[in-house]
mmCIF file of the N, C-alpha and C atoms, coordinates in Angstrom:
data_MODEL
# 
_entry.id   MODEL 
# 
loop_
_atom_site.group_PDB 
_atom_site.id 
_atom_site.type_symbol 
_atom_site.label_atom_id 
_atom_site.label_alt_id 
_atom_site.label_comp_id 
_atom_site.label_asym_id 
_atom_site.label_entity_id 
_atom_site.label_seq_id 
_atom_site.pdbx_PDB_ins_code 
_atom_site.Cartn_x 
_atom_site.Cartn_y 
_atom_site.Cartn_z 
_atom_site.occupancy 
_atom_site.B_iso_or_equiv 
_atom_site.pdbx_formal_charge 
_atom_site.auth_seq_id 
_atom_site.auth_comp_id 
_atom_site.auth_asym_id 
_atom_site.auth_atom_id 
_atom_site.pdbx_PDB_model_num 
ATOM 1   N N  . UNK A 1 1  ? 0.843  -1.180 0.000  1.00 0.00 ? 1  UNK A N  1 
ATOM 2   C CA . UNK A 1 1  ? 0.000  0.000  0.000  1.00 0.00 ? 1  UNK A CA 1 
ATOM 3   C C  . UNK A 1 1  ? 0.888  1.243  0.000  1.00 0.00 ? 1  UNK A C  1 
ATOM 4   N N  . UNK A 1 2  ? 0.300  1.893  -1.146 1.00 0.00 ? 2  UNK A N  1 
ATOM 5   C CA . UNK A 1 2  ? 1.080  3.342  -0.948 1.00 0.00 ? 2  UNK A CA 1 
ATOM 6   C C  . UNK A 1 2  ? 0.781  4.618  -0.185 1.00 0.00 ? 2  UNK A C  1 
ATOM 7   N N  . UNK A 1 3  ? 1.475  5.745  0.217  1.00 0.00 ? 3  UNK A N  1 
ATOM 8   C CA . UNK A 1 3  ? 0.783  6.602  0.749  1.00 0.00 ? 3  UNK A CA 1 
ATOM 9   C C  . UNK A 1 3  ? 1.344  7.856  0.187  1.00 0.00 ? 3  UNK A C  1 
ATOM 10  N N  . UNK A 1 4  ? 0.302  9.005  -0.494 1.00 0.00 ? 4  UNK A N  1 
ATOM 11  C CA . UNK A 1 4  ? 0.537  9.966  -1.075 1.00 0.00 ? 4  UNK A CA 1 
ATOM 12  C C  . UNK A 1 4  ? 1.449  10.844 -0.369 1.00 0.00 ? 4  UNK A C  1 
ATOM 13  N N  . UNK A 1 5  ? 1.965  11.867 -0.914 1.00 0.00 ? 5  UNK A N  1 
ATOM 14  C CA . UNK A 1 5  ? 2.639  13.159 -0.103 1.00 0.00 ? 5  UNK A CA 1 
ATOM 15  C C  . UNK A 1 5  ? 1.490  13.325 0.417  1.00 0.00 ? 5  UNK A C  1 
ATOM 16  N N  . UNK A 1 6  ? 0.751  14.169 -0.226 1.00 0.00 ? 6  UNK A N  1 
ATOM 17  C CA . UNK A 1 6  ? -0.477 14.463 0.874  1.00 0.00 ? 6  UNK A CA 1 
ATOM 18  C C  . UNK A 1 6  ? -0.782 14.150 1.838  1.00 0.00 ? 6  UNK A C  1 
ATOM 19  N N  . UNK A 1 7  ? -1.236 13.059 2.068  1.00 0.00 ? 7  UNK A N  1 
ATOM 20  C CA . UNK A 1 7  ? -1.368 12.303 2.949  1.00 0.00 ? 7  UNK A CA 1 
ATOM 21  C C  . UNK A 1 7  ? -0.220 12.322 4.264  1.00 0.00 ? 7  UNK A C  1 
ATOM 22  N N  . UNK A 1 8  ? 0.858  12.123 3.860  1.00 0.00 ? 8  UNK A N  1 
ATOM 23  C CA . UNK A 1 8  ? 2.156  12.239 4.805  1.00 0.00 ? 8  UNK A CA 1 
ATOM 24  C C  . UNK A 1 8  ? 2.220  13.935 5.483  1.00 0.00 ? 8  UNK A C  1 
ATOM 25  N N  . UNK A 1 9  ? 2.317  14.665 4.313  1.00 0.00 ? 9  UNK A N  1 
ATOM 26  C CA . UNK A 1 9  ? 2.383  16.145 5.049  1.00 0.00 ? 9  UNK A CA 1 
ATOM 27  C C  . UNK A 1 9  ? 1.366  16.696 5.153  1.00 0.00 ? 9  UNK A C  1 
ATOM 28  N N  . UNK A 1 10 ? 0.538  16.874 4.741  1.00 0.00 ? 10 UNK A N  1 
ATOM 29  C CA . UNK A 1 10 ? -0.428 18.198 5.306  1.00 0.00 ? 10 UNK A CA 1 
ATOM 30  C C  . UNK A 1 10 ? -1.121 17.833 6.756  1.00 0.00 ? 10 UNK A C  1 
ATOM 31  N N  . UNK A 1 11 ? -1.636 17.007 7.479  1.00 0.00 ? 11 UNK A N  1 
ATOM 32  C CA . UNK A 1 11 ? -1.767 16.561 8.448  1.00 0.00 ? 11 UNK A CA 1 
ATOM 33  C C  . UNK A 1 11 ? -0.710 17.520 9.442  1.00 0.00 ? 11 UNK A C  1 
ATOM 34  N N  . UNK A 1 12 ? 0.637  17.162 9.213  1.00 0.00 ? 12 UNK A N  1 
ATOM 35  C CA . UNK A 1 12 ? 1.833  17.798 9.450  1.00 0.00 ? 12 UNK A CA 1 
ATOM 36  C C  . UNK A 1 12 ? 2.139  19.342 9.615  1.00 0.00 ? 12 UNK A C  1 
ATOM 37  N N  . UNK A 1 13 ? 1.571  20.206 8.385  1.00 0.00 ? 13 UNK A N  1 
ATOM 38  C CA . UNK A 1 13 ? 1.369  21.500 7.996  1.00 0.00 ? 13 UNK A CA 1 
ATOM 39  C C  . UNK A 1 13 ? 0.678  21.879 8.726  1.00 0.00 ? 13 UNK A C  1 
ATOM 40  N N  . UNK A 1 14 ? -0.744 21.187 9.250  1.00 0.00 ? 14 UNK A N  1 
ATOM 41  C CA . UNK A 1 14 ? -1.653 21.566 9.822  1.00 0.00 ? 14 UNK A CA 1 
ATOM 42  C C  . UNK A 1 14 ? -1.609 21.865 11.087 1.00 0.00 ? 14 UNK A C  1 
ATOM 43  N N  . UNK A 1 15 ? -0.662 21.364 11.779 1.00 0.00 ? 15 UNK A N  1 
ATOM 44  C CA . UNK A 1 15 ? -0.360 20.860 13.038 1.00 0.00 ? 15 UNK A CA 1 
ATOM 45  C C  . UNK A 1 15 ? 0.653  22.050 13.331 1.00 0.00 ? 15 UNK A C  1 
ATOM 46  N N  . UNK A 1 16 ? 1.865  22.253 12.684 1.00 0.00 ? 16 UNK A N  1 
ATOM 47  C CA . UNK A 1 16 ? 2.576  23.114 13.193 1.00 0.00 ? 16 UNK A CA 1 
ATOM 48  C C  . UNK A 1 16 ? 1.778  24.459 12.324 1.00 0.00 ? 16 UNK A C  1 
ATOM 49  N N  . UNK A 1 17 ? 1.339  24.600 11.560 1.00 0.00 ? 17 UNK A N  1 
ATOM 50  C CA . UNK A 1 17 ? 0.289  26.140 11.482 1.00 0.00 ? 17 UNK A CA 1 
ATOM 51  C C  . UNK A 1 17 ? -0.363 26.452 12.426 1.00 0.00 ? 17 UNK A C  1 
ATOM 52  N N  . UNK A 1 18 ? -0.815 25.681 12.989 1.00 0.00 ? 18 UNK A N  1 
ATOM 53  C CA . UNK A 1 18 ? -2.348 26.227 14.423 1.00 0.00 ? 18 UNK A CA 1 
ATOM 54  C C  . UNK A 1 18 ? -0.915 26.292 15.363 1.00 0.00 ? 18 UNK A C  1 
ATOM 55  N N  . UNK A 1 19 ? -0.011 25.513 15.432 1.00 0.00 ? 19 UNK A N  1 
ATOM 56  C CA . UNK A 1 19 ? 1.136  26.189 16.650 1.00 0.00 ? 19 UNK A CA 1 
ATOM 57  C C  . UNK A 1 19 ? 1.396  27.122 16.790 1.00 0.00 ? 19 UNK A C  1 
ATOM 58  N N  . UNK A 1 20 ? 1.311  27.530 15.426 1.00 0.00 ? 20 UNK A N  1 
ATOM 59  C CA . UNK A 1 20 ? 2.043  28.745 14.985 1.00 0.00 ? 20 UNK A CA 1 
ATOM 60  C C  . UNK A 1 20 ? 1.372  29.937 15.346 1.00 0.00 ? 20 UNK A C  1 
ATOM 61  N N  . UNK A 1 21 ? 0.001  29.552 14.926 1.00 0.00 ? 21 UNK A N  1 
ATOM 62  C CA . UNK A 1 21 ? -1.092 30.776 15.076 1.00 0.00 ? 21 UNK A CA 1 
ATOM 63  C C  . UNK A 1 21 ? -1.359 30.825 17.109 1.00 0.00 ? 21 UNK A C  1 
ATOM 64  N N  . UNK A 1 22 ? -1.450 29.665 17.684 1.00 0.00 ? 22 UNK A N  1 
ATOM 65  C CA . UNK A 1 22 ? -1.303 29.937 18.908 1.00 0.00 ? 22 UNK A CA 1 
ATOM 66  C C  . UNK A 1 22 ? 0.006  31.027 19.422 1.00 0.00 ? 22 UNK A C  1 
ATOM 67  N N  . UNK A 1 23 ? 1.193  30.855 18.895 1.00 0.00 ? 23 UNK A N  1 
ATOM 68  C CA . UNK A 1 23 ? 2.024  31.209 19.275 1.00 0.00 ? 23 UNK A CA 1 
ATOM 69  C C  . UNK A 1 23 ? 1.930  33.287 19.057 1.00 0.00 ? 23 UNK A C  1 
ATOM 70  N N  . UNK A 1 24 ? 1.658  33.151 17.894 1.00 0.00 ? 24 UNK A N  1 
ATOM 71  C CA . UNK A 1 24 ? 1.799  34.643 17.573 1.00 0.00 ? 24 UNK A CA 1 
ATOM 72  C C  . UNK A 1 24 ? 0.335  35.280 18.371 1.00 0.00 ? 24 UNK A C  1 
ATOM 73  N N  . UNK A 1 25 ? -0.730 34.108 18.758 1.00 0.00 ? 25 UNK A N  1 
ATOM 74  C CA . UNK A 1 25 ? -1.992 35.013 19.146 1.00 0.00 ? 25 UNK A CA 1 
ATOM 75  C C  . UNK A 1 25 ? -1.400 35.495 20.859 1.00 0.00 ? 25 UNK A C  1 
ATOM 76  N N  . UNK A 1 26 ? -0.169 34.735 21.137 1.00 0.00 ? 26 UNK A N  1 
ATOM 77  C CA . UNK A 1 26 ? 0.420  34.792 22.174 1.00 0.00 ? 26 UNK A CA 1 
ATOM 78  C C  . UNK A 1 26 ? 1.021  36.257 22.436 1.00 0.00 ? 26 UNK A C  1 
ATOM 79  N N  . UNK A 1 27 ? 2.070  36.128 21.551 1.00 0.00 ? 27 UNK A N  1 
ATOM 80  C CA . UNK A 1 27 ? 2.751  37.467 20.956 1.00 0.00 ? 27 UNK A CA 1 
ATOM 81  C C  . UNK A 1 27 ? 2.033  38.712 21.235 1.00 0.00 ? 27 UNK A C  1 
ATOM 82  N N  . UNK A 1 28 ? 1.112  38.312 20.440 1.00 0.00 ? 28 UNK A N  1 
ATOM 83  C CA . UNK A 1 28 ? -0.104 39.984 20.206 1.00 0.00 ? 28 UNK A CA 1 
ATOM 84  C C  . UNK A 1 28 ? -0.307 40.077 21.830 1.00 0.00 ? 28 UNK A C  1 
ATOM 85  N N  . UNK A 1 29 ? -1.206 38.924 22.545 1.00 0.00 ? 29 UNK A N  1 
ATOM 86  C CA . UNK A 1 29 ? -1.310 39.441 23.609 1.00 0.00 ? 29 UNK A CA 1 
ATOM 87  C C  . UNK A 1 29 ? -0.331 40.085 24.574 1.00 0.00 ? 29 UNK A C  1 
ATOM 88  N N  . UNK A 1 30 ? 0.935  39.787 24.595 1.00 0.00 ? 30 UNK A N  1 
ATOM 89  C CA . UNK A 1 30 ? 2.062  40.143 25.723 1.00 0.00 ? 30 UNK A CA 1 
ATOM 90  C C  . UNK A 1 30 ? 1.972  41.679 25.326 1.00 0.00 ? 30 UNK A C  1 
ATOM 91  N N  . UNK A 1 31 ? 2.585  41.452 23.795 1.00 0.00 ? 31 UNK A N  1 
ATOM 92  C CA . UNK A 1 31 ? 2.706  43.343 23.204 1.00 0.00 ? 31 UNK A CA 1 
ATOM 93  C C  . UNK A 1 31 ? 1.320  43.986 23.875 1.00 0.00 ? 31 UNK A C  1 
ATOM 94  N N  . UNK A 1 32 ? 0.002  44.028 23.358 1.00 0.00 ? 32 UNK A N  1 
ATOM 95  C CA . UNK A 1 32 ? -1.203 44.470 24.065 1.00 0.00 ? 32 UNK A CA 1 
ATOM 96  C C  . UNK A 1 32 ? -0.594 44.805 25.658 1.00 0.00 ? 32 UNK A C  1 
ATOM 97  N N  . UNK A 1 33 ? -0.753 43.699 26.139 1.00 0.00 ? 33 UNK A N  1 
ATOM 98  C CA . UNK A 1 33 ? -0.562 44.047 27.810 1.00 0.00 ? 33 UNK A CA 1 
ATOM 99  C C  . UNK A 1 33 ? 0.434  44.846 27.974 1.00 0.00 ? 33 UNK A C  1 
ATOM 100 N N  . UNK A 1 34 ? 1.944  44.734 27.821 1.00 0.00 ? 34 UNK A N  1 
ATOM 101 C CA . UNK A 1 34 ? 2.688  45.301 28.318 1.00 0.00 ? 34 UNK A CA 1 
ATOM 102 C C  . UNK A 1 34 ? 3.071  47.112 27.184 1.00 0.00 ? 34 UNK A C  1 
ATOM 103 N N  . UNK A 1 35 ? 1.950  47.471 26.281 1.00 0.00 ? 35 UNK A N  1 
ATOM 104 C CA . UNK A 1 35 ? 1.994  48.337 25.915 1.00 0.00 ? 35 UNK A CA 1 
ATOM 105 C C  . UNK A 1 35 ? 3.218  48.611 24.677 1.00 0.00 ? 35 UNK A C  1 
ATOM 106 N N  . UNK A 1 36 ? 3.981  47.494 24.476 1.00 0.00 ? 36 UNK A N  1 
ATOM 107 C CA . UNK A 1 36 ? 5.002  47.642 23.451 1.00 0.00 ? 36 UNK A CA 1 
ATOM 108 C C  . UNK A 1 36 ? 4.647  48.099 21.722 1.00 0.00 ? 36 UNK A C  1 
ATOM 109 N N  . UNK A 1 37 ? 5.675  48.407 21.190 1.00 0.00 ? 37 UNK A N  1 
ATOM 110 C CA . UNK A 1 37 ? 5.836  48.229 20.155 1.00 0.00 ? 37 UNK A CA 1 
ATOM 111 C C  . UNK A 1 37 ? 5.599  46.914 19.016 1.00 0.00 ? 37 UNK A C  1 
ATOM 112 N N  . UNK A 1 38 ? 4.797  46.859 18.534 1.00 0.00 ? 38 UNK A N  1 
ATOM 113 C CA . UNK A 1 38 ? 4.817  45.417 17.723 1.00 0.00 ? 38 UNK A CA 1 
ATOM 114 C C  . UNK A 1 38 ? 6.074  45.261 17.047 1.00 0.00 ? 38 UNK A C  1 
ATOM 115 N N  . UNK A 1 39 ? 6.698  46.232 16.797 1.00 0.00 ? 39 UNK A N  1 
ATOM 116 C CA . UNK A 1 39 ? 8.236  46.237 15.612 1.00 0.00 ? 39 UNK A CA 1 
ATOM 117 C C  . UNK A 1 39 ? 9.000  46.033 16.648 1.00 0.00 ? 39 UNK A C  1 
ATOM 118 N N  . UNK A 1 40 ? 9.034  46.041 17.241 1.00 0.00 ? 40 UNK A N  1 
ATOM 119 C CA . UNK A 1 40 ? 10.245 46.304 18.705 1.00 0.00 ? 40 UNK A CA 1 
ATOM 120 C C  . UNK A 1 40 ? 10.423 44.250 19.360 1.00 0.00 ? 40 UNK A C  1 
ATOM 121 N N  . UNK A 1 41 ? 9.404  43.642 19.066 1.00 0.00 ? 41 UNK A N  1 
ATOM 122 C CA . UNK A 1 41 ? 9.192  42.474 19.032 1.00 0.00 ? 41 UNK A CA 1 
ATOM 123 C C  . UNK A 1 41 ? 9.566  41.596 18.163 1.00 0.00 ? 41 UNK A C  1 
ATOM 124 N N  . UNK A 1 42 ? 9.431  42.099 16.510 1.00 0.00 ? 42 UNK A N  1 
ATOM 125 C CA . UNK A 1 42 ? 9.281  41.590 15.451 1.00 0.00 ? 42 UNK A CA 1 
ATOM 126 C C  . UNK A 1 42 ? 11.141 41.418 14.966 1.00 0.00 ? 42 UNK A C  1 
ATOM 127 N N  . UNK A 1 43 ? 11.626 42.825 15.727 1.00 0.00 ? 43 UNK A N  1 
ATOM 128 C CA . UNK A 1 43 ? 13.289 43.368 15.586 1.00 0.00 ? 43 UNK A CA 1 
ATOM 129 C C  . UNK A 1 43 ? 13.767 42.645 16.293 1.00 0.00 ? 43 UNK A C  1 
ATOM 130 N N  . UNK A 1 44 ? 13.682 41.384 16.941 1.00 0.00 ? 44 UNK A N  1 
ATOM 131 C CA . UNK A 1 44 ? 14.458 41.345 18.542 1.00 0.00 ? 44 UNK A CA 1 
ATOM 132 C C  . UNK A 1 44 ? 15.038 40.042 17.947 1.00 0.00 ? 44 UNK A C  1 
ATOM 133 N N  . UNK A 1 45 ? 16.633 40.016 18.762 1.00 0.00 ? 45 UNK A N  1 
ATOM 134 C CA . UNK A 1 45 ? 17.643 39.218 18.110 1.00 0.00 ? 45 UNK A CA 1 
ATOM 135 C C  . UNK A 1 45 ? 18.012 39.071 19.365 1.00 0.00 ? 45 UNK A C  1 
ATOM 136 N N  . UNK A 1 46 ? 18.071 37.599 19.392 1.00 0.00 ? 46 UNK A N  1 
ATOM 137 C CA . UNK A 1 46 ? 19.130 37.013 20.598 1.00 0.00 ? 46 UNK A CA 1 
ATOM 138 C C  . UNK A 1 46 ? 21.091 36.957 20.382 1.00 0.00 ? 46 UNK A C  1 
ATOM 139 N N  . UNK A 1 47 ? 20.698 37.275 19.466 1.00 0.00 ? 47 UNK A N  1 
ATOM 140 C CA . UNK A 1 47 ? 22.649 37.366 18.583 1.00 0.00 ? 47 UNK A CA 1 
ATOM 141 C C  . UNK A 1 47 ? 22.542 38.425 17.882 1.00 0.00 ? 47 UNK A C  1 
ATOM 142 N N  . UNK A 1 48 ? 23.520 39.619 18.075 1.00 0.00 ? 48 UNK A N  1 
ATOM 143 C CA . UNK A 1 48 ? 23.709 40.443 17.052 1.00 0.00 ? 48 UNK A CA 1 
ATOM 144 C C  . UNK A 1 48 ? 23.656 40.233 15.337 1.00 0.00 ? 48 UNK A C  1 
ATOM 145 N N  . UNK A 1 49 ? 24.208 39.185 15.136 1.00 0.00 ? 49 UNK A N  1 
ATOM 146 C CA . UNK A 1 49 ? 24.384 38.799 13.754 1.00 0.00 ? 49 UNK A CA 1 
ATOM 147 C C  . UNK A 1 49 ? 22.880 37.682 13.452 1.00 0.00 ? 49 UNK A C  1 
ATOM 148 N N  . UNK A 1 50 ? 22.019 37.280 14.302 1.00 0.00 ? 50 UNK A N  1 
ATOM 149 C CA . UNK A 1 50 ? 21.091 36.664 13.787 1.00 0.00 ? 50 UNK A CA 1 
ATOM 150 C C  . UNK A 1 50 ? 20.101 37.326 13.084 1.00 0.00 ? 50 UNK A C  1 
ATOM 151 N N  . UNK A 1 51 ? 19.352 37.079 12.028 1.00 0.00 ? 51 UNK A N  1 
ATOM 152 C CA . UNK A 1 51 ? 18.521 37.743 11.072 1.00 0.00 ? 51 UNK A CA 1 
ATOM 153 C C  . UNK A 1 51 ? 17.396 38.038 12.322 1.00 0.00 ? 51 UNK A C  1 
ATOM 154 N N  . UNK A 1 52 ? 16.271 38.974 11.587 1.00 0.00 ? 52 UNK A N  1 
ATOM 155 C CA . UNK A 1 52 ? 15.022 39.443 12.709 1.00 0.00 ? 52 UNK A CA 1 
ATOM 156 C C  . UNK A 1 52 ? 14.302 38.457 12.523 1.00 0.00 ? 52 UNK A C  1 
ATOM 157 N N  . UNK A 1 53 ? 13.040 38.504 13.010 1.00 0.00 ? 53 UNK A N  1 
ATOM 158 C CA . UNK A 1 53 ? 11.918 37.720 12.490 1.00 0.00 ? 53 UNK A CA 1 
ATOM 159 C C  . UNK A 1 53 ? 11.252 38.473 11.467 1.00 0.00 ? 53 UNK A C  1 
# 
């Protein structure tokens, strides 16, 4: 029996997308509460030389 890509990834996609969307609905809230900058969040580098988000 075979099993499509499909089948293998999107299940997969699906799973880390809603993480994803939890994560940033996370985001929004901290910025909200603590009154920040959304860019000031979006800019933030744990290493000088690491790219932003």
């Amino acid at each position: 029996m075979s099993i499509s890509l499909y089948t293998a990834s999107v299940p997969v996609f699906r799973q880390i997308l809603g993480s994803l969307a939890a994560i940033l609905a996370k985001a929004e809230a901290h910025v909200d509460t603590k009154k920040l900058d959304p860019n000031a969040l979006l800019q933030a580098r744990l290493f000088p030389d690491m790219f932003p988000l």
